[in-house]
C-alpha positions as MATLAB code, in Angstrom:
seq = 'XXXXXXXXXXXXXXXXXXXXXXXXXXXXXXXXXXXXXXXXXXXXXXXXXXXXXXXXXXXXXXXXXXXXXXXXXXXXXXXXXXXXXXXXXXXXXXXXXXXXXXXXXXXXXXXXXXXXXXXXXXXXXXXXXXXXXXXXXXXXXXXXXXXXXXXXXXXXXXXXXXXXXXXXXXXXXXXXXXXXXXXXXXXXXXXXXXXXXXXXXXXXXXXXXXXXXXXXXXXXXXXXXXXXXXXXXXXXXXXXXXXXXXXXXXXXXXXXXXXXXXXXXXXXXXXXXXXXXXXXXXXXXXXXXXXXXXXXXXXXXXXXXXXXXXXXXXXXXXXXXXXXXXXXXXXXXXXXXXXXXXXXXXXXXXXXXXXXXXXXXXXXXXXXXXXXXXXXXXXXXXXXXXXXXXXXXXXXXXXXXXXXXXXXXXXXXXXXXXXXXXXXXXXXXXXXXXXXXXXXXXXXXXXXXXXXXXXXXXXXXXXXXXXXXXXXXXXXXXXXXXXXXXXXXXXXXXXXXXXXX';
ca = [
     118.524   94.350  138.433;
     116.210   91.341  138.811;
     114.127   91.315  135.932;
     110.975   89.574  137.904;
     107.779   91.778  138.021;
     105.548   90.743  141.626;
     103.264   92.518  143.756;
     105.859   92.873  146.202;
     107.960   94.750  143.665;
     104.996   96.787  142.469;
     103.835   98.562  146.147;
     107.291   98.907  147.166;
     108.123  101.198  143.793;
     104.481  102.421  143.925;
     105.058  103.802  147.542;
     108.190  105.540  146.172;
     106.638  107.643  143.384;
     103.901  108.464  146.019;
     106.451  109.604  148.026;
     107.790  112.184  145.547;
     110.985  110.170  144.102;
     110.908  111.628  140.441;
     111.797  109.461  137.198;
     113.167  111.134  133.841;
     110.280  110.135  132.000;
     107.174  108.772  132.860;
     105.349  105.994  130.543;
     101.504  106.153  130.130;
      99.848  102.643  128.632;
     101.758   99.062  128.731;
     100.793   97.661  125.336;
     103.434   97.141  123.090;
     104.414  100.917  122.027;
     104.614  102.215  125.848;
     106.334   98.797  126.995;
     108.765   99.516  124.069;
     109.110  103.192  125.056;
     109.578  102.095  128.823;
     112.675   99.510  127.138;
     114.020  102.503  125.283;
     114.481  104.614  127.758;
     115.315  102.615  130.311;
     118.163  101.341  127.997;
     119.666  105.137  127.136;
     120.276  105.169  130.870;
     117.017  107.584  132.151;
     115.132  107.015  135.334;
     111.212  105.377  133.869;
     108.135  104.663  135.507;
     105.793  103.134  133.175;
     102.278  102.607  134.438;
      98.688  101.346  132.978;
      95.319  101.808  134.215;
      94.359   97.949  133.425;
      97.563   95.339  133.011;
     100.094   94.666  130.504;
      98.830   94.512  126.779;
      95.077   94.665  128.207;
      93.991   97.043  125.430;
      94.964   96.700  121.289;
      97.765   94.874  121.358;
      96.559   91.398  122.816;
      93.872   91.293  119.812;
      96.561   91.501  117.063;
      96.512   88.418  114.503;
      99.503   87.133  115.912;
     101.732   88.168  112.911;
     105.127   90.115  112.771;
     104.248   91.292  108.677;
     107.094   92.315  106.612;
     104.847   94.667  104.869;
     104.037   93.159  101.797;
     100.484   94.758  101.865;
     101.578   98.619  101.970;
     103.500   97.823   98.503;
      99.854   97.284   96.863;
      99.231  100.594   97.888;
     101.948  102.447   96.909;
     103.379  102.717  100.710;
     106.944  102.014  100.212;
     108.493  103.561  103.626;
     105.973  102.058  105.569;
     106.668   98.768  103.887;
     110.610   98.887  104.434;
     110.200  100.312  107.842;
     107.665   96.621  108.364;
     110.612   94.126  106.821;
     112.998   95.615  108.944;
     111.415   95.775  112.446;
     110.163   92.243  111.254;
     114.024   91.096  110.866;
     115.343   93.172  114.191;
     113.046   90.525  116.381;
     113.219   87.633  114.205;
     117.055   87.460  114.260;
     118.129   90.028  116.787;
     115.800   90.367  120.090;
     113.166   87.889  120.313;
     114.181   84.788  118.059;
     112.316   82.433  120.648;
     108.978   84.307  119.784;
     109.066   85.338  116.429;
     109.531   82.849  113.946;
     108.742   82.143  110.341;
     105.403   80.859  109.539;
     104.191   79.929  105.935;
     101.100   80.824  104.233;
      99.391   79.372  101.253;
      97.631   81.182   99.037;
      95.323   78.349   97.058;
      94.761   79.233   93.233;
      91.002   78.401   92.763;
      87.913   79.335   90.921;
      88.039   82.506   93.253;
      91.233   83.478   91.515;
      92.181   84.124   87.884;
      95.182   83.438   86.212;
      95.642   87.230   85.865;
      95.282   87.657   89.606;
      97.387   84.230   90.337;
     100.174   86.101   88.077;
      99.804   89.314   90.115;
     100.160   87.113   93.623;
     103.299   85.507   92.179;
     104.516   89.059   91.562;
     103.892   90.373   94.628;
     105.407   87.396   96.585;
     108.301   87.842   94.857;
     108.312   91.317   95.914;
     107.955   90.707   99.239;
     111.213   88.558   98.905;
     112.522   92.129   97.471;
     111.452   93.354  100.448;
     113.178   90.804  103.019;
     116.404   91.301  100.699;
     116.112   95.055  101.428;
     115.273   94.694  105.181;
     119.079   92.245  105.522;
     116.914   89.131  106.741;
     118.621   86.010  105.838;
     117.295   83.435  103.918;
     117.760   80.963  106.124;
     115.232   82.892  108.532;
     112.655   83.339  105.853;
     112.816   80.633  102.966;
     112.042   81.941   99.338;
     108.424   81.875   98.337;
     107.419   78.611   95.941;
     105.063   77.816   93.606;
     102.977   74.550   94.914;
     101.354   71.464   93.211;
      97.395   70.834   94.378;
      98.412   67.847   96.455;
     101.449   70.078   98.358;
      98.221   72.588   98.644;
      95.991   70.039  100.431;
      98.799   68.868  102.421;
      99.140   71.917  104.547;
      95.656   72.840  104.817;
      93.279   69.749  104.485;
      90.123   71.751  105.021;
      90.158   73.410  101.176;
      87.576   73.315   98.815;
      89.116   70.396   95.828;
      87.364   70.969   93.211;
      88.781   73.456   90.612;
      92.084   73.959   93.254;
      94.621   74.313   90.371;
      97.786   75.333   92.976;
      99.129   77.194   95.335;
     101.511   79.543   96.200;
     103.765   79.272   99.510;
     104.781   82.373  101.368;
     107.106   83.158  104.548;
     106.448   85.709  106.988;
     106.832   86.334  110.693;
     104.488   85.459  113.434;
     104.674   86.126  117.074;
     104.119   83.374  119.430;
     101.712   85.267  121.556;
     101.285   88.893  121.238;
     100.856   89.405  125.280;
     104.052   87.304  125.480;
     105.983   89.572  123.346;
     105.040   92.629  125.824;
     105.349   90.538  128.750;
     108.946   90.431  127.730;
     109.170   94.287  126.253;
     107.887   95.098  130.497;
     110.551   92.758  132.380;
     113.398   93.656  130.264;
     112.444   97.167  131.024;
     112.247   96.556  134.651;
     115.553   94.610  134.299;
     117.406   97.947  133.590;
     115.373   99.493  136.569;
     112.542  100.871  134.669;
     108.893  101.033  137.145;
     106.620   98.697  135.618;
     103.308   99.482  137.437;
      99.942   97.905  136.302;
      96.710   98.906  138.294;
      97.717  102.513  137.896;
      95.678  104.743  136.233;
      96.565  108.371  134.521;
      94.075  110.866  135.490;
      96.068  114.232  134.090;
      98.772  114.528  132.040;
     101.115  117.296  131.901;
     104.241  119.305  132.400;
     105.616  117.826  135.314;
     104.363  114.259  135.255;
     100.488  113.425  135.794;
      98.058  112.541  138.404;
      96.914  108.715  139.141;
      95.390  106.536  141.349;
      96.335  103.343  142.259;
      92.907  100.936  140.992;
      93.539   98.493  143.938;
      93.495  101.074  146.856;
      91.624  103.791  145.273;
      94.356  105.894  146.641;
      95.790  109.307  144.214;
      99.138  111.143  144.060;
     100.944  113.042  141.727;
     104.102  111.212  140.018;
     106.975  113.760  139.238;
     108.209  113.203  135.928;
     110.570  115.185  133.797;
     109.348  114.258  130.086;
     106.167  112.064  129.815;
     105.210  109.978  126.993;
     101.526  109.144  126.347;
     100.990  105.212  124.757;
      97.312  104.641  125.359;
      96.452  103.832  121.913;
      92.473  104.198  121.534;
      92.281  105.902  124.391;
      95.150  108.568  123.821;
      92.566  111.520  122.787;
      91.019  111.062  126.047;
      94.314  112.593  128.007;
      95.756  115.529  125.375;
      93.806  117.412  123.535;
      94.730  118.144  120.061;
      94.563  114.658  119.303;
      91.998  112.966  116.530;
      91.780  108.843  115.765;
      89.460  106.946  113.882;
      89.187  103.802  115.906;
      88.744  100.775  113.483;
      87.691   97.333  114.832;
      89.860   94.230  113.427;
      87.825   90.521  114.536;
      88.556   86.909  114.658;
      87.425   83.775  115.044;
      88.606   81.199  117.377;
      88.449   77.619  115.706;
      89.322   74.255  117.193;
      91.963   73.408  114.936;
      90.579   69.749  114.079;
      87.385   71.400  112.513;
      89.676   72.549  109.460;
      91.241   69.230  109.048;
      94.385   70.425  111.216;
      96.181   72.704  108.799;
      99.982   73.244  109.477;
     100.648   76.477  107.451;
      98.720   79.816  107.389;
      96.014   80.387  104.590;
      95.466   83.571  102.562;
      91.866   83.890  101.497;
      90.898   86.617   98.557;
      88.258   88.919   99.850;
      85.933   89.163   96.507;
      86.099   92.571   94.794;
      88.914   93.912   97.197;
      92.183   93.239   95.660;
      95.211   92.750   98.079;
      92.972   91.900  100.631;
      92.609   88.799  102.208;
      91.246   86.607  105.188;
      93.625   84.891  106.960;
      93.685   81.447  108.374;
      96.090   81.243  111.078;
      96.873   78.165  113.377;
      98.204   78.933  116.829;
     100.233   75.233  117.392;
      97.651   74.663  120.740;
      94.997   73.175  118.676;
      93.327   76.375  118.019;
      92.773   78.393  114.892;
      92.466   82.293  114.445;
      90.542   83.418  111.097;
      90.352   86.922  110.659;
      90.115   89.982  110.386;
      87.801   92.400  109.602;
      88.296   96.245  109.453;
      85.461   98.587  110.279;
      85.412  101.846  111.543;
      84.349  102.336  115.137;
      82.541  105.540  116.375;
      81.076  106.517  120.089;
      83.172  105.781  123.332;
      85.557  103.559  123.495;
      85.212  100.415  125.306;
      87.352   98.917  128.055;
      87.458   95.353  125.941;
      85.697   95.823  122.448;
      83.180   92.578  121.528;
      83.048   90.942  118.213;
      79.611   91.293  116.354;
      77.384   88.817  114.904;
      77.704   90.479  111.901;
      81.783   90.296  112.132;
      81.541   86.759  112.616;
      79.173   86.144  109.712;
      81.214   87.725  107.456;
      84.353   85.834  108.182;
      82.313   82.363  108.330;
      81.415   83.334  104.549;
      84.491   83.805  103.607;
      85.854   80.849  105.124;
      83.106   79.100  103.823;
      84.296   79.926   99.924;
      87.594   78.005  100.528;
      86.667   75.072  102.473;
      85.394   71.569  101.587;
      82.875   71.682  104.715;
      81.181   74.863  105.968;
      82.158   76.003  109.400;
      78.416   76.205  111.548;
      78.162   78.903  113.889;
      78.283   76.825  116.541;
      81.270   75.354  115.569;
      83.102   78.402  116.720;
      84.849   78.056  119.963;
      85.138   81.603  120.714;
      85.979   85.387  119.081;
      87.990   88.453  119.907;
      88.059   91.850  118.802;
      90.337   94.960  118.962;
      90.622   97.933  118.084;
      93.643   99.927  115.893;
      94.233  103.634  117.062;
      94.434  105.185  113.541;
      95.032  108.568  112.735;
      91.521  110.037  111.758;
      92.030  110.647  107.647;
      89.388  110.645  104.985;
      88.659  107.102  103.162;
      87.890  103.699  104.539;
      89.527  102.561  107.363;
      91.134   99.947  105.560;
      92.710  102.892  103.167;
      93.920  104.261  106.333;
      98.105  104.505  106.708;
      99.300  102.181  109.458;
     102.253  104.673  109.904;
     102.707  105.932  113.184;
     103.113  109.625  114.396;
     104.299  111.333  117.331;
     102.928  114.402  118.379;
     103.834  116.750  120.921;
     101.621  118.995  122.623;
     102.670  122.727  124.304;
     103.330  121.754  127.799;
     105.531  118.817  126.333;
     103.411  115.925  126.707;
     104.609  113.387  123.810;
     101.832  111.488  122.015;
     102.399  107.768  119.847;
      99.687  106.980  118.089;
      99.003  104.958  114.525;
     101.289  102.045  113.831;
     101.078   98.226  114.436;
     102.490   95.525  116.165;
     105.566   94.827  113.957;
     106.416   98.314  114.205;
     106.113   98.880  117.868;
     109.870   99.449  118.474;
     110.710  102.224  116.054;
     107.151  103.924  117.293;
     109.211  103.994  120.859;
     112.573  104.903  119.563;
     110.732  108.296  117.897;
     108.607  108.575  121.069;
     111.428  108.965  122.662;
     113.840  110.641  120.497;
     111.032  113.158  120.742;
     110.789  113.317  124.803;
     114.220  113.898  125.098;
     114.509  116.624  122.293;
     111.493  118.303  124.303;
     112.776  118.086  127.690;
     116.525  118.263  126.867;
     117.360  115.234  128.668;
     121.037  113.531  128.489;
     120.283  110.324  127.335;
     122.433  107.507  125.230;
     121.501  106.585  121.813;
     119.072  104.440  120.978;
     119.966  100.469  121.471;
     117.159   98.429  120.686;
     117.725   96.909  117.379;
     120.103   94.609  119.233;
     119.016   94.646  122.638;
     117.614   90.626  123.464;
     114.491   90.693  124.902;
     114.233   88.512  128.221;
     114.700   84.623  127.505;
     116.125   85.500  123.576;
     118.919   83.390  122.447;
     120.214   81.991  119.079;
     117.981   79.234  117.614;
     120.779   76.332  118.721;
     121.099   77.519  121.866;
     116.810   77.557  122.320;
     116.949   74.230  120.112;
     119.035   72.647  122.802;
     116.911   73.306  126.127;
     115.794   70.523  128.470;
     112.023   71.681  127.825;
     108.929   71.128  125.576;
     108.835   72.981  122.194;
     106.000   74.918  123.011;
     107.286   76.255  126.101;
     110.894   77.505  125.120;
     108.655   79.051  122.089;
     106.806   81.197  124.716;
     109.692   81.533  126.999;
     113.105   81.178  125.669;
     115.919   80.507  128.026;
     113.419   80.738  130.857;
     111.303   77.986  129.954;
     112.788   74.651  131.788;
     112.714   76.869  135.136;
     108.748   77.328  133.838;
     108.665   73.498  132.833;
     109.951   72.387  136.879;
     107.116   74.272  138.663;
     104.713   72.104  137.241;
     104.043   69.806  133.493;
     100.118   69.192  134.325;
      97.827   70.510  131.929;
      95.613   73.084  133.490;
      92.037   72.269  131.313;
      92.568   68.297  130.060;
      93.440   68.546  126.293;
      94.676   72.459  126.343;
      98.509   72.812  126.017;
      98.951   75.370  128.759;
     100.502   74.321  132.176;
     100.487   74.584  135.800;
     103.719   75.670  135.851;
     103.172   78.580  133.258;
     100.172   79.922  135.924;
     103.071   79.827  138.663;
     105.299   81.950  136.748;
     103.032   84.514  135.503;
     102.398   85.205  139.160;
     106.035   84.811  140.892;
     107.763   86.527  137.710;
     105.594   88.358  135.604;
     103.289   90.287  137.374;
      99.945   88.312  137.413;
      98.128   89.981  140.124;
      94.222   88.153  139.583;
      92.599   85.355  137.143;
      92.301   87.646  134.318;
      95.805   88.316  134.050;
      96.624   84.666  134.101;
      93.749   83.255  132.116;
      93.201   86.212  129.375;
      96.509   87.766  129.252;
      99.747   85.531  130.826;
      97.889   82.579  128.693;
      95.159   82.725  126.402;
      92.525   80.082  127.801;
      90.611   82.621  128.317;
      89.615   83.224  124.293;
      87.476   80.378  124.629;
      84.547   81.023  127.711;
      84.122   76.830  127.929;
      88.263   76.739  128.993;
      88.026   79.719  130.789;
      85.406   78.115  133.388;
      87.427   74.953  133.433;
      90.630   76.600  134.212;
      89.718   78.702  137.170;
      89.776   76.811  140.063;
      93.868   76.378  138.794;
      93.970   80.034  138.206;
      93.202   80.485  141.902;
      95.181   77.971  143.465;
      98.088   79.491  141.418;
      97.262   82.852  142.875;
      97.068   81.042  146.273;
     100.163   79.485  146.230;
     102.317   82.749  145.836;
     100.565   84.247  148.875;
];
């Protein structure tokens, strides 16, 4: 089955779950748990309708920090599962399905003032155990290079910007990083729909339960029932809101968005000590468009739960300080381009939020609704593969076994074959095999000195289900982090939108 997700494709599979056609299991929230849960089962051979009240990755997982982390973090705290369970998803995309959007990215972690020799001994250490940890996981070494020890100069080299006086070293890291986290769920959805799974966005769950749930379709305002045998709730933040028996602790992760030249143009990630908080860090994190994410904070959230969470003042203060302690010339607040926030769906637990597991659980509830909650972006495929495991255990459905640690995602290929497409880097890094068919509809640039196309705003709408200028501007692309661009790029945004009419 055509793989392409359109609003032709959408009403005509809408208007058969309205009229009672009934799926095997039914898929609640298109981040990147419930995309991967709609890929699962879709790829054991069940019927799937997988629907969202908003559009593909609009809630947590389009405010990740970009990175695929092999779990080097969790070993600090004594979370050895979780950390395994983090190298090994990290390898199954890297090398298996979704080499053209998950790729090794280095990260320097500069030995200054800020860090002792004690603590520059203990970073060593755990670098090397995070090559332990890659060794573990099966990841070649050809996909993630040994860590190295690194002269001043080599320091200053990749990342310009830093603070030289008293920089003694560095040490240089490997880990993974997603090209774009939307794009990486933008492929989990059209795979799915490539097996015949109903990707549906504009649909939102009103009542869950045994049986399927109630919605209503957000652009007509019209509600049915859609028959499902097993469903599986993937809302994330929001997932307490449709079961009961469910309890998160919201906690709000922010970054900055930087014009890359205002750090000096740094070509490798940077790892920034956050003072009397050891294993934590600040990251630097440059995106390859001439933008630069810093982040992230983590602070609990309490109260309702908004539709897109903002970044505080106070958020962005605290990450221009601590940018500010490793840098040559202080970032001004006005230097920032533009800031995001999101928020992770942990498990409520005592402690900080930071303290908080990142493992994920799945719960099921009496009348058989199945619940994924907890976890993070690496992990997003085994969260689906237990999500589902579970809905099939509860509903005794006949399904295959699970095939998803191979399975290529839509436009994955191996690196020679991606290395050896008639299109620009950037592009066949956002769209694999697809991307000279995305390079033909159009090379312009759509805001003068931003790297995204005209032909990447025709393809969001003819192939992956763009429906309005939020999809394409803060979703299928990400001009929109950055209000100035956003403005620009309209008018393009709705000639694009035009066009497919």
């Amino acid at each position: 089955m055509n793989s392409s997700l359109t609003a032709e494709r959408r009403a005509r599979e809408l208007a058969e779950l309205a009229s009672g056609t009934a799926v095997d299991v039914l898929v609640v929230g298109l981040g990147a748990t419930g995309a991967g849960v709609a890929l699962d089962a879709a790829s054991r051979g069940l019927t799937v309708a997988a629907v969202d009240a908003h559009d593909l990755a609009f809630g947590t997982s389009r405010w990740s920090s970009k990175l695929i982390h092999g779990g080097l973090r969790y070993l600090a705290s004594g979370q050895f599962a979780i950390a395994h369970e983090s190298a090994v998803e990290r390898g199954v995309l890297m090398e298996h399905t979704a080499p053209h959007l998950v790729q090794a990215q280095p990260f320097v972690l500069p030995l200054t003032p800020l860090t002792s020799r004690k603590d520059a001994a203990l970073g060593w250490a755990g670098l090397r155990a995070g090559d332990a940890l890659r060794a573990a996981a099966r990841t070649s070494r050809r996909t993630l290079p040994r860590p190295r020890r690194l002269s001043a100069v080599e320091t200053l080299q990749l990342m310009p910007g830093l603070r030289r006086e008293g920089l003694r070293a560095g040490l240089l890291s490997w880990d993974g990083k997603v090209s774009d986290d939307v794009r990486l769920v933008t492929a989990l959805a059209r795979t799915a729909a490539g097996l015949g799974a109903r990707v549906l966005t504009r649909v939102r769950a009103l009542e869950l339960g045994d049986g399927g749930a109630a919605v209503r379709d957000e652009l007509t305002g019209d509600r049915f029932a859609i028959r499902a045998r097993a469903v599986v709730n993937a809302t994330g933040v929001w997932a307490d809101g449709l079961v009961d028996g469910i309890r998160l602790r919201p906690s709000r992760g922010t970054h900055l968005v930087l014009r890359s030249a205002d750090l000096g143009g740094p070509s490798a990630g940077v790892h920034i000590p956050v003072p009397g908080h050891y294993g934590r860090f600040a990251l630097v994190l440059p995106q390859g468009d001439g933008r630069v994410y810093v982040g992230l904070t983590d602070e609990p959230v309490t109260g309702p739960v908004p539709d897109e969470p903002q970044a505080p003042e106070a958020d962005i203060g605290f990450l221009l300080d601590l940018l500010d302690s490793a840098l040559e010339k202080p970032v001004r607040r006005e230097t920032v381009a533009g800031a995001f926030a999101g928020l992770r769906p942990l498990l409520e637990a005592e402690g900080a939020s930071a303290d908080i597991s990142r493992r994920h659980a799945v719960r099921t509830s009496p009348d058989g609704v199945v619940t994924v909650v907890g976890g993070k972006l690496t992990t997003y495929r085994r969260m689906a593969q237990d999500a589902v495991d579970a809905a099939v255990a509860a509903r005794g459905l006949t399904a295959g076994a699970c095939r998803t640690t191979r399975l290529p995602l839509v436009g994955a290929a191996a690196p020679e074959r991606l290395a050896a497409l008639d299109a620009p880097w950037r592009l066949v890094r956002r769209y694999g095999t697809e991307a000279p068919a995305v390079h033909a509809l159009g090379a312009a640039p759509v805001v003068p000195g931003h790297a995204t196309t005209v032909g990447e705003l025709l393809w969001a709408v003819r192939h992956e289900g763009a429906l309005d200028e939020a999809d394409l501007l803060d979703r299928r692309t990400r001009i929109g982090l950055v209000p100035d661009d956003r403005e620009a790029a309209l008018p393009a945004a709705r000639e694009a939108l035009a066009a497919a009419l």
